[in-house]
KOLGU-4560 file (N, C-alpha, C; in nm, 3 decimals, padded with zeros to 5 digits):
<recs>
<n_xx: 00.085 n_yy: -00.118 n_zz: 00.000 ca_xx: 00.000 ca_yy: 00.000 ca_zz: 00.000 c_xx: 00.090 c_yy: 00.124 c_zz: 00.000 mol: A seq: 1 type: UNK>
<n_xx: 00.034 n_yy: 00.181 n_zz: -00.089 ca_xx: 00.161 ca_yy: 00.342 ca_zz: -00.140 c_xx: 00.057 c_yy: 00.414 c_zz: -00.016 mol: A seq: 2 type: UNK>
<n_xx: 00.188 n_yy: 00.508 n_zz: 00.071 ca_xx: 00.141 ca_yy: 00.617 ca_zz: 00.154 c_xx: 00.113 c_yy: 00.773 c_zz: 00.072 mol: A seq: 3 type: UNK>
<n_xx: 00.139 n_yy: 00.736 n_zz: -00.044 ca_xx: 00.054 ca_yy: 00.850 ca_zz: -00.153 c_xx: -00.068 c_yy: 00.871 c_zz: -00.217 mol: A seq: 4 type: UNK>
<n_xx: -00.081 n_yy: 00.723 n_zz: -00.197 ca_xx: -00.262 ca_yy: 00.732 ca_zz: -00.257 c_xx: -00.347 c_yy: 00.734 c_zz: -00.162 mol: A seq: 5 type: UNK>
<n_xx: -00.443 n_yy: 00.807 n_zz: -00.121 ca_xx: -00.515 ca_yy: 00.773 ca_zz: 00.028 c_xx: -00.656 c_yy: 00.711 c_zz: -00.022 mol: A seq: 6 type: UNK>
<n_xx: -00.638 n_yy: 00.617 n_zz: -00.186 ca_xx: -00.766 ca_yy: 00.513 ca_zz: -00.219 c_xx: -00.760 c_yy: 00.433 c_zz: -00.127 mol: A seq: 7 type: UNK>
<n_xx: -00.584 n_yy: 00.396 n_zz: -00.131 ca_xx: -00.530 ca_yy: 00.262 ca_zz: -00.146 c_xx: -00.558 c_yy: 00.180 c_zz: 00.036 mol: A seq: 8 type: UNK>
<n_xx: -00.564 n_yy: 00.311 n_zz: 00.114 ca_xx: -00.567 ca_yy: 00.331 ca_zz: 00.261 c_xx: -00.713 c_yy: 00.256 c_zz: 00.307 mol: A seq: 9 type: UNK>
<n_xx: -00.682 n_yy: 00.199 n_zz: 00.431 ca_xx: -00.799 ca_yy: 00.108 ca_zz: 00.499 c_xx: -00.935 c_yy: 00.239 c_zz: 00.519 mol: A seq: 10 type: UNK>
<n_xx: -00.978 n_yy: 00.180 n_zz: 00.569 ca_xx: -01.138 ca_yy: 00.280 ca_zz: 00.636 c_xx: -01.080 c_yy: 00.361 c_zz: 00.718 mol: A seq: 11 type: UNK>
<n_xx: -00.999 n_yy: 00.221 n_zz: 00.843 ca_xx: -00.932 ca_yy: 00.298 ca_zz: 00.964 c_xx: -00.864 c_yy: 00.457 c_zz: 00.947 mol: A seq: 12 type: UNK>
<n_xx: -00.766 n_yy: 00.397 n_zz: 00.857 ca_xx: -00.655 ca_yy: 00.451 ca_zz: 00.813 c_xx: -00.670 c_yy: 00.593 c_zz: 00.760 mol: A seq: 13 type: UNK>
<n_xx: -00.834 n_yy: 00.608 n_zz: 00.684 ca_xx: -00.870 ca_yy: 00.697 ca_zz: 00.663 c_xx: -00.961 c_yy: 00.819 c_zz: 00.778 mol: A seq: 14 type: UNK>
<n_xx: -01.007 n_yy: 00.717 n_zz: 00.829 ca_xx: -01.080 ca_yy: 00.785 ca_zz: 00.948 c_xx: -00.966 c_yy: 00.871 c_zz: 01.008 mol: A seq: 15 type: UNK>
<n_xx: -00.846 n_yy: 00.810 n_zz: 01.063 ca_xx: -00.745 ca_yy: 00.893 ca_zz: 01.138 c_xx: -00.681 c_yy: 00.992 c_zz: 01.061 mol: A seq: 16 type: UNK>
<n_xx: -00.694 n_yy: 01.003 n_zz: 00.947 ca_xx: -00.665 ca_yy: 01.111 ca_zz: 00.818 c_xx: -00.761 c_yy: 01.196 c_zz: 00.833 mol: A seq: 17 type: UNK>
<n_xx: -00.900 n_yy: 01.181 n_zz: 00.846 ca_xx: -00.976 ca_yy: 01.278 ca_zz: 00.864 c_xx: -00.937 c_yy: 01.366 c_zz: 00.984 mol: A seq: 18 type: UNK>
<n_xx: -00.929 n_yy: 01.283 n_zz: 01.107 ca_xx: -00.948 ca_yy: 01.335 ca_zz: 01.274 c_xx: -00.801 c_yy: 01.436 c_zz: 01.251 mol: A seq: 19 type: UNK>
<n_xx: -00.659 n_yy: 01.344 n_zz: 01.152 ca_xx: -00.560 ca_yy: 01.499 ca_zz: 01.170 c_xx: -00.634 c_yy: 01.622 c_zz: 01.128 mol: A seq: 20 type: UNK>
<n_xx: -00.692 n_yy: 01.593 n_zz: 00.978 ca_xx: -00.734 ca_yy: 01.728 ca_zz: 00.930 c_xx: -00.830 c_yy: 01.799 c_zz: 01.036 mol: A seq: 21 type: UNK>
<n_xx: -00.889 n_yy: 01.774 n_zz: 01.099 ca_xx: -00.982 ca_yy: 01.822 ca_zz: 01.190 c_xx: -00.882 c_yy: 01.884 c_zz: 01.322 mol: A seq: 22 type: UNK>
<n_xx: -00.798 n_yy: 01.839 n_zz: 01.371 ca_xx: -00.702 ca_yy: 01.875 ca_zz: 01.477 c_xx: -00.675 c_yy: 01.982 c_zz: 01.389 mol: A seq: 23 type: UNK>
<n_xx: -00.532 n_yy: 01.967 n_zz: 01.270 ca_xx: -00.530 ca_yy: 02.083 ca_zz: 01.224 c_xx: -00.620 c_yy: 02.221 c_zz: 01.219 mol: A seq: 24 type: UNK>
<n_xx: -00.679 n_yy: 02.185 n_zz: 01.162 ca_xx: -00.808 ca_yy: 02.328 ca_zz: 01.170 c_xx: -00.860 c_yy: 02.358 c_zz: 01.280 mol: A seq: 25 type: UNK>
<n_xx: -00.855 n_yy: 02.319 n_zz: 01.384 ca_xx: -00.884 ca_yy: 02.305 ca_zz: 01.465 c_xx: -00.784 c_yy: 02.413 c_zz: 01.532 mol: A seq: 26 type: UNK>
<n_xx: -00.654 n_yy: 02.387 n_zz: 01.525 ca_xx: -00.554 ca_yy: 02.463 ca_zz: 01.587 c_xx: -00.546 c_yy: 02.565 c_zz: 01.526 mol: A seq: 27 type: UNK>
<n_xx: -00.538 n_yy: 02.566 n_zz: 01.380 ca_xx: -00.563 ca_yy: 02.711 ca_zz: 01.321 c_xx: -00.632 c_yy: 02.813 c_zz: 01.380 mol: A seq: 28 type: UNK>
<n_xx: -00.731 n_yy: 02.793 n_zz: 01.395 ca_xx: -00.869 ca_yy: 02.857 ca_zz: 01.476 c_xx: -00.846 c_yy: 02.884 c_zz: 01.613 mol: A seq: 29 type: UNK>
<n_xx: -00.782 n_yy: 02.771 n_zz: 01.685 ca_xx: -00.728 ca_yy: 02.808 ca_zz: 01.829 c_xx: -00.620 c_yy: 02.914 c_zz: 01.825 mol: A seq: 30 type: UNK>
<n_xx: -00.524 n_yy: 02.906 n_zz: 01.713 ca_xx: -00.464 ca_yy: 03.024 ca_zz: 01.721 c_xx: -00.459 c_yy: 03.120 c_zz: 01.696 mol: A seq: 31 type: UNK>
<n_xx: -00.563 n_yy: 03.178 n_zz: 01.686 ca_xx: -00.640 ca_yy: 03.324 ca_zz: 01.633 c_xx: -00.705 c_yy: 03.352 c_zz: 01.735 mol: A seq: 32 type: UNK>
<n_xx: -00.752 n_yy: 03.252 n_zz: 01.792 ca_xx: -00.862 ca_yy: 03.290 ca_zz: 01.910 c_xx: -00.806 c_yy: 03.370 c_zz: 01.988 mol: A seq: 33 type: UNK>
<n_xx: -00.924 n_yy: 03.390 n_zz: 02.099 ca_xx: -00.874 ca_yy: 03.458 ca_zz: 02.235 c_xx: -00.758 c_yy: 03.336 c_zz: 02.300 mol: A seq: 34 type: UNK>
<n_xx: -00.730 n_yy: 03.352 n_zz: 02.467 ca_xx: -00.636 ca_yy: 03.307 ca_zz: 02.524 c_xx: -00.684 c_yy: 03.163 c_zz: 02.529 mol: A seq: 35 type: UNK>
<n_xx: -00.769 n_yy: 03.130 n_zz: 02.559 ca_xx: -00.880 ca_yy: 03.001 ca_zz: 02.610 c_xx: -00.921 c_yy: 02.932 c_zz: 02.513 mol: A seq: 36 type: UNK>
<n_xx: -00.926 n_yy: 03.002 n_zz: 02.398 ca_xx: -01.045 ca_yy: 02.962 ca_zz: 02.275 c_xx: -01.179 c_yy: 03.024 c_zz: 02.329 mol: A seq: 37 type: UNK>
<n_xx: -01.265 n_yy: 02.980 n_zz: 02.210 ca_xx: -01.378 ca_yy: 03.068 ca_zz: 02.196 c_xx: -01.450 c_yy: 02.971 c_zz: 02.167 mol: A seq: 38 type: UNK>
<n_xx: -01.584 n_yy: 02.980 n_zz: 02.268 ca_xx: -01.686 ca_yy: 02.905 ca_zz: 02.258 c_xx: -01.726 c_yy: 02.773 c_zz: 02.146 mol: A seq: 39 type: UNK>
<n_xx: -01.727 n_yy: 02.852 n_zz: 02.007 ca_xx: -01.733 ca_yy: 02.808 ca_zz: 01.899 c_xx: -01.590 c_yy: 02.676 c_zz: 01.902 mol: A seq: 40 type: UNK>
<n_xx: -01.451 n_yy: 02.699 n_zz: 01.914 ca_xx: -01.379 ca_yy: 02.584 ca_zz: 01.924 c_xx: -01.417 c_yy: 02.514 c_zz: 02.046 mol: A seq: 41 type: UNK>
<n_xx: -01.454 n_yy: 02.573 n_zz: 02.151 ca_xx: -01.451 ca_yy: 02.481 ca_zz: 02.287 c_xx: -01.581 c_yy: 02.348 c_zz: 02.210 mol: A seq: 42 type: UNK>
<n_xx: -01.682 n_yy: 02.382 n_zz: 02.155 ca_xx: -01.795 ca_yy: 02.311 ca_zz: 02.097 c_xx: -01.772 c_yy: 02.229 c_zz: 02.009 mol: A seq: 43 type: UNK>
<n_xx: -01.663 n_yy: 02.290 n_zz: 01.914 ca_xx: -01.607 ca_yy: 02.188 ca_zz: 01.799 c_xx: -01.541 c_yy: 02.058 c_zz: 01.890 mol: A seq: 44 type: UNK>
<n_xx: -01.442 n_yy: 02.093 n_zz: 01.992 ca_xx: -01.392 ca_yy: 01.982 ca_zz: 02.062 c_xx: -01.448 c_yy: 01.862 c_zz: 02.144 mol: A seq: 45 type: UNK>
<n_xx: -01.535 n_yy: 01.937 n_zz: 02.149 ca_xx: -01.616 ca_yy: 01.854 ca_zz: 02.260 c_xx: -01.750 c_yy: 01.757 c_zz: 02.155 mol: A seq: 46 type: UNK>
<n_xx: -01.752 n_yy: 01.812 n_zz: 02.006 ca_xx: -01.792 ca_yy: 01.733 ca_zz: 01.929 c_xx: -01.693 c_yy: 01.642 c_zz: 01.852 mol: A seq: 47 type: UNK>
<n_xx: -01.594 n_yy: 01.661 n_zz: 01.825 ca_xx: -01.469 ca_yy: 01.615 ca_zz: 01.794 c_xx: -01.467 c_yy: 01.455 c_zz: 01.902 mol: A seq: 48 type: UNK>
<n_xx: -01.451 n_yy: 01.493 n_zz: 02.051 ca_xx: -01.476 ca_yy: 01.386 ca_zz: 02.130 c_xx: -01.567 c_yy: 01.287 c_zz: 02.102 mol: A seq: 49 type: UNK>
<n_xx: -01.709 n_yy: 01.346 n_zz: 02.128 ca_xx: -01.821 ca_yy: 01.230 ca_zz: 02.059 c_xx: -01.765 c_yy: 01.164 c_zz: 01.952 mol: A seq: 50 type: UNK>
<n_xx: -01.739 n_yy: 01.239 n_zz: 01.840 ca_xx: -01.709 ca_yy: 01.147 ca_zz: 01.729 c_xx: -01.624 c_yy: 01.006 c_zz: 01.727 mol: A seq: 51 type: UNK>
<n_xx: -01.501 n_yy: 01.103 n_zz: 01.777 ca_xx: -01.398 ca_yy: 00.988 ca_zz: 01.826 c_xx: -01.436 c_yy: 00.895 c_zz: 01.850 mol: A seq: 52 type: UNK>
<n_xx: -01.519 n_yy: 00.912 n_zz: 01.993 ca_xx: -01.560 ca_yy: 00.773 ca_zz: 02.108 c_xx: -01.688 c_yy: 00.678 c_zz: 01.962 mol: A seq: 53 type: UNK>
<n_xx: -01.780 n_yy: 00.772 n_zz: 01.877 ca_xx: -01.850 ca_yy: 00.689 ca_zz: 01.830 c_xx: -01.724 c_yy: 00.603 c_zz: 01.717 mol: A seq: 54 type: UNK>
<n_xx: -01.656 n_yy: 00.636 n_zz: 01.676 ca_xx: -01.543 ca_yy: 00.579 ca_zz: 01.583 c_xx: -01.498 c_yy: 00.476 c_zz: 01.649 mol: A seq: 55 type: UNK>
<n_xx: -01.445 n_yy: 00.491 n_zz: 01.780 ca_xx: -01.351 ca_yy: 00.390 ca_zz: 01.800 c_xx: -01.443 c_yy: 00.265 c_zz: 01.862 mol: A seq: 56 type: UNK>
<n_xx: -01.612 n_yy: 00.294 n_zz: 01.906 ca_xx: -01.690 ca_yy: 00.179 ca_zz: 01.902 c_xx: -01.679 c_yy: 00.088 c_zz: 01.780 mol: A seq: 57 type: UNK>
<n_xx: -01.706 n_yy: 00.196 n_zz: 01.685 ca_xx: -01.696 ca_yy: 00.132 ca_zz: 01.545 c_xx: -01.607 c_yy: -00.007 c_zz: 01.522 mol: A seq: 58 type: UNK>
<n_xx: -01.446 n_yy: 00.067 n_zz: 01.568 ca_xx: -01.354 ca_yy: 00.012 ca_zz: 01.521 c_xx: -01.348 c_yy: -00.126 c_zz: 01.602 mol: A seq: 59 type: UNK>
<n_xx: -01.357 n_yy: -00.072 n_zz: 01.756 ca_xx: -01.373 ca_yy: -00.188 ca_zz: 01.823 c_xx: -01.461 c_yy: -00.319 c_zz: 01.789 mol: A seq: 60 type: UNK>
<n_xx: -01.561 n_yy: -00.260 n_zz: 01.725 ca_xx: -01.647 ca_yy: -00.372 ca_zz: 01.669 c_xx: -01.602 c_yy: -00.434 c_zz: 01.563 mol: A seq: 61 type: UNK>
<n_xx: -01.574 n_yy: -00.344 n_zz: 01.434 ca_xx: -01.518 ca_yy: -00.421 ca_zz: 01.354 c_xx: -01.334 c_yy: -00.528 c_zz: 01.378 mol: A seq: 62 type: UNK>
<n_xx: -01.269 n_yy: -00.489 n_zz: 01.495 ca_xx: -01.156 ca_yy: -00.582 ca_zz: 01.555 c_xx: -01.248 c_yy: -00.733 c_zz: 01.566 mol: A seq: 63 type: UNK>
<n_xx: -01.325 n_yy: -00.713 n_zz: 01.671 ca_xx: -01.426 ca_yy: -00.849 ca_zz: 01.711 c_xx: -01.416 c_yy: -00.931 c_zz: 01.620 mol: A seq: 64 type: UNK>
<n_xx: -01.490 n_yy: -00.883 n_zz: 01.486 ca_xx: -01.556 ca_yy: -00.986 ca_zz: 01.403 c_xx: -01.413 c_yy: -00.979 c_zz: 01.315 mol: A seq: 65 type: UNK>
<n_xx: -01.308 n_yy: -00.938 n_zz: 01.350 ca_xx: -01.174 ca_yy: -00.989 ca_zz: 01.270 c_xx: -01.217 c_yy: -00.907 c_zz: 01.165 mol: A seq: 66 type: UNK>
<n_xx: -01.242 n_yy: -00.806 n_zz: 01.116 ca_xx: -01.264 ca_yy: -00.676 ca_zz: 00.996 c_xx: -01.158 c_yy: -00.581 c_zz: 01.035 mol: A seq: 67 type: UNK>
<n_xx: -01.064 n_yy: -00.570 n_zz: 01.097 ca_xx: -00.945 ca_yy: -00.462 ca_zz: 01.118 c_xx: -00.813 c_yy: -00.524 c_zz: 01.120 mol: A seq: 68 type: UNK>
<n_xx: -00.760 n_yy: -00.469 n_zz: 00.994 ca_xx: -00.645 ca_yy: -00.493 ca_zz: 00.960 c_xx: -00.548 c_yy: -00.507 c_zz: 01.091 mol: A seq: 69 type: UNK>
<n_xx: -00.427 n_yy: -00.561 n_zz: 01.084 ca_xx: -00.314 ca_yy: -00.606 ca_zz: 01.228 c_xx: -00.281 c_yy: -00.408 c_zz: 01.247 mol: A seq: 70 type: UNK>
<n_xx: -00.218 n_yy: -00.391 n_zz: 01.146 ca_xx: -00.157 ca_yy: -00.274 ca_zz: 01.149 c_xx: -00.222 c_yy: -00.111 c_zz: 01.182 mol: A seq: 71 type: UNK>
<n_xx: -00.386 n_yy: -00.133 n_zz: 01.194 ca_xx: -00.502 ca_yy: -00.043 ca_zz: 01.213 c_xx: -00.588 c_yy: -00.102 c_zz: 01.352 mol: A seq: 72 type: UNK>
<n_xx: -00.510 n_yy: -00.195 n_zz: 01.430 ca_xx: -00.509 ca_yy: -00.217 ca_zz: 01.559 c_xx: -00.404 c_yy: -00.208 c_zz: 01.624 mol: A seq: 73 type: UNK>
<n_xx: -00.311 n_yy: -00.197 n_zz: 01.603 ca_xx: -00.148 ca_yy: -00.168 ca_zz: 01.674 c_xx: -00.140 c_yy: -00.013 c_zz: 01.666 mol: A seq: 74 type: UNK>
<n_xx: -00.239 n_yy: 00.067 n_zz: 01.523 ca_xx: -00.144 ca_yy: 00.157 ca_zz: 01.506 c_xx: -00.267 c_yy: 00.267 c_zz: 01.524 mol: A seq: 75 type: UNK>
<n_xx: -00.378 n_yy: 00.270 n_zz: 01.455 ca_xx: -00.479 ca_yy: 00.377 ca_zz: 01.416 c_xx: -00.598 c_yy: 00.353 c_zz: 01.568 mol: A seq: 76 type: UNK>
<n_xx: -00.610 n_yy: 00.232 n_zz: 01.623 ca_xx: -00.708 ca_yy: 00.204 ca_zz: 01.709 c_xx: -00.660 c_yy: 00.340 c_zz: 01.842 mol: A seq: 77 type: UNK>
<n_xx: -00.510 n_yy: 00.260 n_zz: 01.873 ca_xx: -00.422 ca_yy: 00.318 ca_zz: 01.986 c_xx: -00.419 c_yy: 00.493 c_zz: 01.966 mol: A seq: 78 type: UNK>
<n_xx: -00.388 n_yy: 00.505 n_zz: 01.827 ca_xx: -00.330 ca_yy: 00.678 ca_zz: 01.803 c_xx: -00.495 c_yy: 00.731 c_zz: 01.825 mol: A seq: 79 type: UNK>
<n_xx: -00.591 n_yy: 00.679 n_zz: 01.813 ca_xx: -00.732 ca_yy: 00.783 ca_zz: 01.782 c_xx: -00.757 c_yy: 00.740 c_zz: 01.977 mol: A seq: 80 type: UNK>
<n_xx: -00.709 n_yy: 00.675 n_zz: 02.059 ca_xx: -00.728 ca_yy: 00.646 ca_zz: 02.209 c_xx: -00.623 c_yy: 00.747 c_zz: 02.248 mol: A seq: 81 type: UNK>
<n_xx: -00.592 n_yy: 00.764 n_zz: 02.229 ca_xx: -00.427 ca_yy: 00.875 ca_zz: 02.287 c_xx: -00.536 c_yy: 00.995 c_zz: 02.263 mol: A seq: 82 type: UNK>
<n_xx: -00.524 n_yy: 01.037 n_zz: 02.121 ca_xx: -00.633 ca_yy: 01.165 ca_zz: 02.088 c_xx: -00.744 c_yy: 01.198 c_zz: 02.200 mol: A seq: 83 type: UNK>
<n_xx: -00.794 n_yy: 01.128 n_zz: 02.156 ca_xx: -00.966 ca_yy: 01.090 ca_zz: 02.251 c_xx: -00.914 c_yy: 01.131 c_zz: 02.405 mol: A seq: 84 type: UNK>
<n_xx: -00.833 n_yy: 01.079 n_zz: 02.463 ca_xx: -00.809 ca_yy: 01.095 ca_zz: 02.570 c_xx: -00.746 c_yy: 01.291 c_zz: 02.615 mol: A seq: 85 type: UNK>
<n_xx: -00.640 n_yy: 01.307 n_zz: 02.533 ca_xx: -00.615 ca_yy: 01.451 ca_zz: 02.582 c_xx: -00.717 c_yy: 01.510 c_zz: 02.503 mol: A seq: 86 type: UNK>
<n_xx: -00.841 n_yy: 01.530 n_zz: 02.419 ca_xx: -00.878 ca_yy: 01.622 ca_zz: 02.402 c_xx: -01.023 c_yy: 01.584 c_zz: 02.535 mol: A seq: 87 type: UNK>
<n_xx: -01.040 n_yy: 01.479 n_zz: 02.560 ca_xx: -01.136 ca_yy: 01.482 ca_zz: 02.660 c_xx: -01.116 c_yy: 01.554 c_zz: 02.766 mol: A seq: 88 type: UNK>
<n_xx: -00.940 n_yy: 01.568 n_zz: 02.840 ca_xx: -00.932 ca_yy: 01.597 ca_zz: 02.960 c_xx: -00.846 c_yy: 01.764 c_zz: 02.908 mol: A seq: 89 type: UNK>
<n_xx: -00.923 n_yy: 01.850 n_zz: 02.791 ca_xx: -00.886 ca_yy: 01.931 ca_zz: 02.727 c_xx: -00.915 c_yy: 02.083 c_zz: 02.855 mol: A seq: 90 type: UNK>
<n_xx: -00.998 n_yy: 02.035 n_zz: 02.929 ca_xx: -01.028 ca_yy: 02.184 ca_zz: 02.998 c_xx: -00.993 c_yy: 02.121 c_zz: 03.150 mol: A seq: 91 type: UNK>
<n_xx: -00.986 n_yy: 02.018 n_zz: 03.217 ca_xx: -00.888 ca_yy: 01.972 ca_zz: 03.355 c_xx: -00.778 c_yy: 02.011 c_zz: 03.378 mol: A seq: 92 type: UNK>
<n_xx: -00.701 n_yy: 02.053 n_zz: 03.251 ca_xx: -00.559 ca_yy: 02.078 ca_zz: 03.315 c_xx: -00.521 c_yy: 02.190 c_zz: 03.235 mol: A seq: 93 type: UNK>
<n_xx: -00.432 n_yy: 02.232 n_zz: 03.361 ca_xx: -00.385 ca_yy: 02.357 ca_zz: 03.349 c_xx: -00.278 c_yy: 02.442 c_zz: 03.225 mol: A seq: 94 type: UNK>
<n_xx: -00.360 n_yy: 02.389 n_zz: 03.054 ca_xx: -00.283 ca_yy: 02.410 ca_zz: 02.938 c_xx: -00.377 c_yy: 02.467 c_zz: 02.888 mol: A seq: 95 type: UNK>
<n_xx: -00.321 n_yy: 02.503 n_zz: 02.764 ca_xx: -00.443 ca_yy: 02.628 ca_zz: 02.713 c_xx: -00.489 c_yy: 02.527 c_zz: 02.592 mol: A seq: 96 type: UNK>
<n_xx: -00.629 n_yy: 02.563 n_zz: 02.558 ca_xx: -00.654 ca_yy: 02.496 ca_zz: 02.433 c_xx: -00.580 c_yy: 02.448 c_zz: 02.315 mol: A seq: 97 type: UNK>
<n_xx: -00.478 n_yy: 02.565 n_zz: 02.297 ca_xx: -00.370 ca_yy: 02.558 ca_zz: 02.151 c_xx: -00.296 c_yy: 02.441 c_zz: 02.181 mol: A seq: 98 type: UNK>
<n_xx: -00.256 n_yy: 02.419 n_zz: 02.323 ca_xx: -00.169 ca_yy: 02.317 ca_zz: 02.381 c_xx: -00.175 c_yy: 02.205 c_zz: 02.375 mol: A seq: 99 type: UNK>
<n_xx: -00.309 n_yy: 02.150 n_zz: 02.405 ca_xx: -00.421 ca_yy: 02.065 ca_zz: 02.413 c_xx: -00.429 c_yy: 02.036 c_zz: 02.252 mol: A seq: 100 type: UNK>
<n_xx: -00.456 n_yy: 02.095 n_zz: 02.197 ca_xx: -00.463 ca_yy: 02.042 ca_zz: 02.037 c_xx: -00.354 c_yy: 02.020 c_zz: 01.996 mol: A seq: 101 type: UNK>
<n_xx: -00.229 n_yy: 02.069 n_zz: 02.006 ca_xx: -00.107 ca_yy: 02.054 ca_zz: 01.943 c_xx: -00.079 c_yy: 01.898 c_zz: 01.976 mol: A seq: 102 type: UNK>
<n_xx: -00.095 n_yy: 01.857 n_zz: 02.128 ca_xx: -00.056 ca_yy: 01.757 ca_zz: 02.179 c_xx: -00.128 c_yy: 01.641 c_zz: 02.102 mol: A seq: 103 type: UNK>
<n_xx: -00.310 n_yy: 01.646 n_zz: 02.080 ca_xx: -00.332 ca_yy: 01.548 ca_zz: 01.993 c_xx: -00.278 c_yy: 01.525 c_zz: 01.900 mol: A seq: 104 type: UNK>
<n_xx: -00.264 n_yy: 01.648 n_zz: 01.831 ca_xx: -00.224 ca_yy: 01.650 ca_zz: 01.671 c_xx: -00.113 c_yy: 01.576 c_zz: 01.628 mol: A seq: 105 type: UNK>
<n_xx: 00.010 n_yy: 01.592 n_zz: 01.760 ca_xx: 00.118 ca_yy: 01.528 ca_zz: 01.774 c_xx: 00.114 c_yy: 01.343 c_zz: 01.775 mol: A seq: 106 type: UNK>
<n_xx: 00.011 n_yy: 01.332 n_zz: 01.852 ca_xx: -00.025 ca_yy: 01.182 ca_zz: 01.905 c_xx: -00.027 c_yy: 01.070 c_zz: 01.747 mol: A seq: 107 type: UNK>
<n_xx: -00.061 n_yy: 01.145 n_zz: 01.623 ca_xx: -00.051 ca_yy: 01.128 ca_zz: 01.484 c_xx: 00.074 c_yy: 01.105 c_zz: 01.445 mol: A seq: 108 type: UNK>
<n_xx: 00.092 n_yy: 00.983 n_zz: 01.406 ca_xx: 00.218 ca_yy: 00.937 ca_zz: 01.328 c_xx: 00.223 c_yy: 01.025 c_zz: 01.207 mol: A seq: 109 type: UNK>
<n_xx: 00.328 n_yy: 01.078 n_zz: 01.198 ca_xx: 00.325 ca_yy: 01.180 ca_zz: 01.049 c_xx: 00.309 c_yy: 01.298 c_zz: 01.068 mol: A seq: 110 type: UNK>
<n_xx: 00.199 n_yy: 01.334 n_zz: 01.177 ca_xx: 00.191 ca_yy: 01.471 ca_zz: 01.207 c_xx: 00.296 c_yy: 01.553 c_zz: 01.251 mol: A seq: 111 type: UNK>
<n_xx: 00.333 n_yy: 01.734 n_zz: 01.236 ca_xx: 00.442 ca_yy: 01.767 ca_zz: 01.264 c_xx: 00.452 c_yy: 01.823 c_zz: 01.371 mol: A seq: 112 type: UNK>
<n_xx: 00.550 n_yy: 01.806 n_zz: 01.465 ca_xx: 00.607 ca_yy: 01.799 ca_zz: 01.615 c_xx: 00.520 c_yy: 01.970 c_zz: 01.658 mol: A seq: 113 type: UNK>
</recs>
């Protein structure tokens, strides 16, 4: 599978292609914002979360019945659980939104530091 064609790429594989592009823009927007972010991103994130958690039911289900590739359980299941996790605990700790997104964004194999 060429990492240039994103036909050639699993469901998984694509799903976690979506969730970077969404982090990205995501941070864009955080960094324009005020200090905190602004309502409008705090809402995107916290829908961002839902999604996640409904995705990785997904995925979890399709592991079960043996429908998820080895390499989109070692690699895409784990990276979208890392995500899921710091953007959930996105307003508990004492980092600013931009921070908080950078860190998911990071959690992305490929994504830049």
């Amino acid at each position: 599978m060429s990492k240039a064609d994103p036909a050639e790429a699993t469901p998984a594989a694509r799903t976690l292609a979506i969730y970077r592009t969404r982090l990205a823009d995501l941070l864009a927007k955080a960094e324009t914002a005020a200090q905190n972010g602004n309502t409008e991103i705090h809402f995107a994130v916290s829908t961002l979360v839902e999604r996640l958690s409904s995705d990785l039911i997904r995925l979890y289900d399709d592991s079960q019945r043996g429908a998820l590739a080895h390499s989109d359980r070692v690699t895409v299941v784990p990276t979208l659980e890392s995500m899921r996790e710091v953007l959930r605990h996105a307003w508990s700790r004492p980092r600013s939104l931009q921070e908080t997104l950078s860190k998911a964004l990071a959690a992305i194999p490929g994504s830049p530091p």
